[in-house]
C-alpha positions, 0 to 999 in steps of 0.5 A: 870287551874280551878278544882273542887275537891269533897270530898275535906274535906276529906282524899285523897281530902285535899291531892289533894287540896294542891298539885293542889294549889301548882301547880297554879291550880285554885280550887273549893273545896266541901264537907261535913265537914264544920270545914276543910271546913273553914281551906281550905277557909282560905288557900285562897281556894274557899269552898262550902260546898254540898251534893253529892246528892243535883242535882242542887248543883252538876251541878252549881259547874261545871260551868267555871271549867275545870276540875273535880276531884271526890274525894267524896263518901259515903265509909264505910263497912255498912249502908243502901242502899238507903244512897250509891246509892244517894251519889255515884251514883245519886251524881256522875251522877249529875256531870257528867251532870254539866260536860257535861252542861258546857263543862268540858274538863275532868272528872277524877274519884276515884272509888275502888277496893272493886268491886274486893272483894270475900271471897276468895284469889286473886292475882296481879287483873286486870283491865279487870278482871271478877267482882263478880256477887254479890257486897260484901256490899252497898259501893261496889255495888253503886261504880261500878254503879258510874263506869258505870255512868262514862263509859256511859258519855264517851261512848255517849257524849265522855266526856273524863274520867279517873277512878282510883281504889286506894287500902287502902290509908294510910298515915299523916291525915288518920283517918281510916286504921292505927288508927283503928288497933292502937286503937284495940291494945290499948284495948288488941291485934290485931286478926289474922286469918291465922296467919296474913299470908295474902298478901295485898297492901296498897297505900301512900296518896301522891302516889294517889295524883301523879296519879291523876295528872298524870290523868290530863294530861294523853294523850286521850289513857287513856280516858275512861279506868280504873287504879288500884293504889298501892304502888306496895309492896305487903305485908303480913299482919302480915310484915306490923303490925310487921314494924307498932310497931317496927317504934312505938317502942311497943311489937305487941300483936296479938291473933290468931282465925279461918276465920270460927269463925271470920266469923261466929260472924261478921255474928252474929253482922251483923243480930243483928244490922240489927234488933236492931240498925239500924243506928249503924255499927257493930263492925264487919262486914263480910267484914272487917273479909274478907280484914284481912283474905283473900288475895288481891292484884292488877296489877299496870301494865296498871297505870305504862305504860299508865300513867307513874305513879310510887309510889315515896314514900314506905311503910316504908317512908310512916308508918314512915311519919304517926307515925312522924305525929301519935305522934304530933297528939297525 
């Protein structure tokens, strides 16, 4: 089987990338990061690196594959506009017309739940159920026209497509969730709002990988629909940052502070920034103040019956893998 995998240097994209090899998958890997870049092409991987918005890059990449794996995305919690919508939506829309020129069998798409996001708490969210008005920043925005993106092709031409919704990937090699908490408790501690007394889930990297794959070979029921991926474990904050520092072997140091004035200072850093430092993000954004203190959790149940996925490996195996990896690194 010949895949294309996009955002292949990045987090979720190398994971998938070895395991389709392990597999006896045929793969083309894209990307923006170069240095990966050569690691993956020295692991007898094809690597071209591309910009997701770079049209004739997208639609050449999807000739002789038979199946795209769109990992790529422009993801962060603040940034201008424009930069989102070229990279998640132009780039995507230009595969999918790469994947239609050149008759891809299927199209099986890493979207997020960031659409579901409000300042409020919501708990076990479906699939179908109703999304904010207003997107919550511009990843979020863009992400859900990407989905549309994918629903139209589905729709008009039945290209078959599948979108997952992985929420909070973590794991050996993240670079983000995990590794900003431990660098914020190195500085001093760790706010809580609320006390740390909110519900979350958080999703192992191998575990998205197994959905990916059971993507691949998802009967045509599954075409055209979407799947909230998690660990199934739904976890309070302050559970999980108290099992994060036991596995460590270090006292947790936590400060308690309001929503309202966590709030109201991310505002403060956002307006600051959008007027002085426009190409720097803050070291706050309201969004960030919202996933640490309010709840979100997903119904996995669609992804369990229709695709027969089920989180292999547990939060805890999976923090324990993390600082087994955390520590080497280090």
């Amino acid at each position: 089987m010949k895949a294309l995998v996009t955002g292949a240097t990045g987090f979720l994209g190398q994971k998938l990338v070895n395991r389709l090899k392990q597999n006896g998958y045929i793969i083309t890997a894209t990307g923006r990061n170069h240095e990966i870049g050569k690691q993956l092409a020295d692991q007898q991987v094809q690597f071209i690196a591309a910009n997701l918005d770079d049209q004739t890059k997208m639609e050449s990449l999807c000739q002789n594959q038979e199946m795209i794996f769109h990992c790529g995305a422009r993801s962060a919690p603040w940034g201008d506009y424009e930069g989102f919508y070229q990279s998640n939506v132009l780039g995507t829309r230009y595969l999918l017309q790469g994947a239609l020129k050149h008759h891809v069998k299927r199209f099986i798409h890493v979207s997020t739940p960031s659409i579901y996001f409000q300042f409020e708490d919501r708990f076990q969210i479906k699939e179908n159920d109703p999304l904010p008005t207003k997107k919550v920043n511009a990843y979020a925005e863009t992400k859900w026209l990407a989905e549309q993106e994918v629903d139209q092709v589905w729709k008009e031409h039945q290209l078959p497509t599948i979108t997952i919704r992985p929420r909070a990937i973590f794991g050996p090699g993240d670079q983000t969730i995990i590794p900003r908490l431990l660098r914020i408790h190195e500085r001093g501690s760790i706010p809580l709002i609320e006390g740390g007394q909110v519900e979350l889930d958080i999703t192992y990297v191998e575990n998205v990988v197994d959905a990916l794959l059971l993507c691949a070979s998802a009967p045509e029921s599954c075409f055209g629909k979407k799947y909230n991926i998690t660990n199934g474990e739904p976890k309070l904050l302050i559970d999980l940052l108290q099992l994060l520092f036991q596995r460590l072997g270090e006292p947790l140091r936590t400060r308690e502070i309001p929503f309202s004035t966590a709030y109201r200072f991310a505002r403060l850093f956002e307006w600051a920034y959008r007027l002085f430092r426009h190409n720097s993000e803050p070291p706050i954004t309201r969004y960030t103040i919202g996933v640490i203190g309010k709840s979100q959790t997903l119904d996995i149940a669609a992804a369990k019956e229709e695709l027969g996925y089920h989180p292999n490996i547990s939060i805890e195996e999976g923090i324990d893998l993390f600082i087994r990896w955390w520590k080497n690194k280090l």
